[in-house]
C-alpha positions as CSV (number, residue, x, y, z in Angstrom):
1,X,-26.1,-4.7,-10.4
2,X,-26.2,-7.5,-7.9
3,X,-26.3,-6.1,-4.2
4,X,-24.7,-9.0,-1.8
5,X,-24.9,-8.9,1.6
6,X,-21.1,-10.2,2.5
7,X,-18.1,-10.4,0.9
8,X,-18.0,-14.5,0.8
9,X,-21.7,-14.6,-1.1
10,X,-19.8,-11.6,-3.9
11,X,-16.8,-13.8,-4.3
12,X,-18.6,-17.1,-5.1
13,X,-21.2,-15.7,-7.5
14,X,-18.7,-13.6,-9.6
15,X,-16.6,-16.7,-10.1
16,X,-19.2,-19.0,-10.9
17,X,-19.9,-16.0,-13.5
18,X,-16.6,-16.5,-14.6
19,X,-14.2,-14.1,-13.0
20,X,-11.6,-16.8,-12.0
21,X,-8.6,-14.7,-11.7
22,X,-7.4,-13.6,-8.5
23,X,-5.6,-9.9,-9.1
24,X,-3.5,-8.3,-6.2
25,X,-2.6,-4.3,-6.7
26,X,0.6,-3.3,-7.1
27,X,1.2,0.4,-7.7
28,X,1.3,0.8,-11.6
29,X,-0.8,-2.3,-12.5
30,X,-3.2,-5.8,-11.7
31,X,-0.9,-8.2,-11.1
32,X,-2.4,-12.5,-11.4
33,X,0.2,-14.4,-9.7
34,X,-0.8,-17.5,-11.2
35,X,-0.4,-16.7,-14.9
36,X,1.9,-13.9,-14.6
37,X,-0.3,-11.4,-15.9
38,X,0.2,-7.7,-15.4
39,X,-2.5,-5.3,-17.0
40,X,-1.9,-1.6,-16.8
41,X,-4.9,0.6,-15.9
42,X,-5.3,0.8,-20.2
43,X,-5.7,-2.8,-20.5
44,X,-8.6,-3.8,-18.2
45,X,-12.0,-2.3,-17.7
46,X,-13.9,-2.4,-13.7
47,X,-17.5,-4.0,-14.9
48,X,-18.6,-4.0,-11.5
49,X,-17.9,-2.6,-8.0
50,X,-19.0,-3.8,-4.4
51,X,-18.3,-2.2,-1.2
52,X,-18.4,-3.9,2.6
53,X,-18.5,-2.0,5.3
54,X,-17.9,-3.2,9.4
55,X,-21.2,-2.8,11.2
56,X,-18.8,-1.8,13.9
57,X,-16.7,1.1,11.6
58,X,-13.7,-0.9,11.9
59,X,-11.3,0.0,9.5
60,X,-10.3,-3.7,9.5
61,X,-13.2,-5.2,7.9
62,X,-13.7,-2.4,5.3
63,X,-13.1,-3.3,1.7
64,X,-14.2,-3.4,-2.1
65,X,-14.5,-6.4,-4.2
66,X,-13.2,-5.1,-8.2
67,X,-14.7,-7.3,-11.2
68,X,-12.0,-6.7,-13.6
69,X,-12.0,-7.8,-17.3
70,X,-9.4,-7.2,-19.4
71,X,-10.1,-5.2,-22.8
72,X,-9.0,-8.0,-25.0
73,X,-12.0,-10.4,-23.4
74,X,-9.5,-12.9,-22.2
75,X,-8.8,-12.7,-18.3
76,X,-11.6,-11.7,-15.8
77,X,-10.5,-11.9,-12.4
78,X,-11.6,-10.3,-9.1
79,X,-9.5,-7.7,-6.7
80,X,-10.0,-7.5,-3.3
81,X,-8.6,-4.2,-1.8
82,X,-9.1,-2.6,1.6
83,X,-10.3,1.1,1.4
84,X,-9.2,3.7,4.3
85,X,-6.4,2.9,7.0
86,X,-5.1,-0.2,5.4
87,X,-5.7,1.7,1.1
88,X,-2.7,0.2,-1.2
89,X,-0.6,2.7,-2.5
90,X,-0.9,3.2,-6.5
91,X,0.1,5.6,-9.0
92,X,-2.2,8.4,-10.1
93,X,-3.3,6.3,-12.7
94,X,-4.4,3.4,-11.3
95,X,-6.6,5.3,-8.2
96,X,-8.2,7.1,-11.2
97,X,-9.3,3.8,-13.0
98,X,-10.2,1.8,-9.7
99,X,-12.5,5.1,-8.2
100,X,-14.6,5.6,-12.1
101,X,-16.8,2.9,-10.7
């Protein structure tokens, strides 16, 4: 897997690799805003995972970048989700899928 040293240099080489999708989290399911896509921790698959930390340890600058695919080969997209103080809330379901990787 590809290491990157910030979050901007992740972000532009998984799209030009195609994951054009932005997803946000909501607590059952990856939600894409601009085609109105949910996909339920069953549908999609994490095919990568990279983590930025703060040099300083603030909690503000901590977060992962998801590559998400969906099973069906049709949508990739990328989530961008704080991890610690600022963690989204999910259901059991989704934590489980998003911490496999």
């Amino acid at each position: 897997m590809v290491q990157y040293n910030d979050m901007v240099q992740a972000l532009k080489d998984l799209r030009q690799r195609g994951y054009s999708m932005d997803f946000s989290l909501l607590p059952d399911c990856l939600y894409c805003a601009s085609r109105s896509l949910k996909l339920k921790p069953e549908d999609f698959t994490v095919t990568e995972t990279h983590r930025f930390e703060s040099l300083d340890s603030s909690p503000d600058n901590n977060a992962v970048i998801y590559a998400i695919s969906s099973n069906d080969g049709k949508n990739k997209g990328v989530l961008v989700d704080a991890y610690g103080t600022y963690a989204e809330e999910m259901t059991h379901e989704m934590a489980k899928k998003l911490s496999a990787t």
